[in-house]
N, C-alpha and C positions, 0 to 999 in steps of 0.2 A: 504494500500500500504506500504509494508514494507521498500521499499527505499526510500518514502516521510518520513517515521519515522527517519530520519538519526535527529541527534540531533541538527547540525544546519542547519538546511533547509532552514528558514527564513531566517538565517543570511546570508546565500550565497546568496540570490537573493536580500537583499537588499545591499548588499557589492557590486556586479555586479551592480547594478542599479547607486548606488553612483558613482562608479569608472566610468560609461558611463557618465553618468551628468557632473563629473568632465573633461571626456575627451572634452567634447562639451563646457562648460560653466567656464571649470578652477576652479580660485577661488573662482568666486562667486556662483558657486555651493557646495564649503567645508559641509555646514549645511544641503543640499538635505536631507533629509527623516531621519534627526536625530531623529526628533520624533516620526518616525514608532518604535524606538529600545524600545521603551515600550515593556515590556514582553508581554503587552495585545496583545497589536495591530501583534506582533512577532506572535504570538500564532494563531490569527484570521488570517494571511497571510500563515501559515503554514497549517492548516484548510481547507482553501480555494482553495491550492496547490496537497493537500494530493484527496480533492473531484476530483477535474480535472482528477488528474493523475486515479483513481479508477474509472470516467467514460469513460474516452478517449485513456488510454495506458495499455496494457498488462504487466500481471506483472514481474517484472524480472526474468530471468530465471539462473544466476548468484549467486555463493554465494564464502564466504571467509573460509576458513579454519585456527583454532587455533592449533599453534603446529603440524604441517606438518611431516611424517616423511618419508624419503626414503628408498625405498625397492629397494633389490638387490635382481639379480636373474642371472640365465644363460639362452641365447638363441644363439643356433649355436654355442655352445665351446665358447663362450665369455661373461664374468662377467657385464651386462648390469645396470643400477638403473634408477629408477623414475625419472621423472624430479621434481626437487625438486622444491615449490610451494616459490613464491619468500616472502618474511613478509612484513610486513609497516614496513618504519623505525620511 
């Protein structure tokens, strides 16, 4: 699944995970699942996410373009262009 391949996949779900904890439990949730942030344990939850997604969801149909450029043309006597593909900032 190439958009479980994102590079932090892990990290957003336990960053999500933390921030709900915190929402429910405050403070004394701060330490929630600090010790998932082991590379290992990181690695075996991204694993696990990537299997999911590869038996139960289709795979994206989506992609990003580097370096975009706009094409101009004419249609009906009028100088028309692309819509230019917006960047990440």
């Amino acid at each position: 699944t190439d958009i479980a391949n994102a590079k932090h996949l892990s990290d957003t779900v336990i960053e999500l995970l933390q921030e709900n904890a915190h929402e429910i439990g405050g403070e004394w949730a701060d330490s929630y699942l600090d010790d998932v942030l082991i590379s290992e344990k990181r690695e075996s939850l991204k694993a696990k996410i990537v299997d999911w997604l590869d038996e139960n969801a289709e795979q994206p149909t989506f992609f990003t373009a580097e370096n975009p450029i706009v094409i101009t043309g004419w249609w009906d006597g009028e100088e028309v262009q692309s819509n230019p593909i917006k960047q990440k900032a």
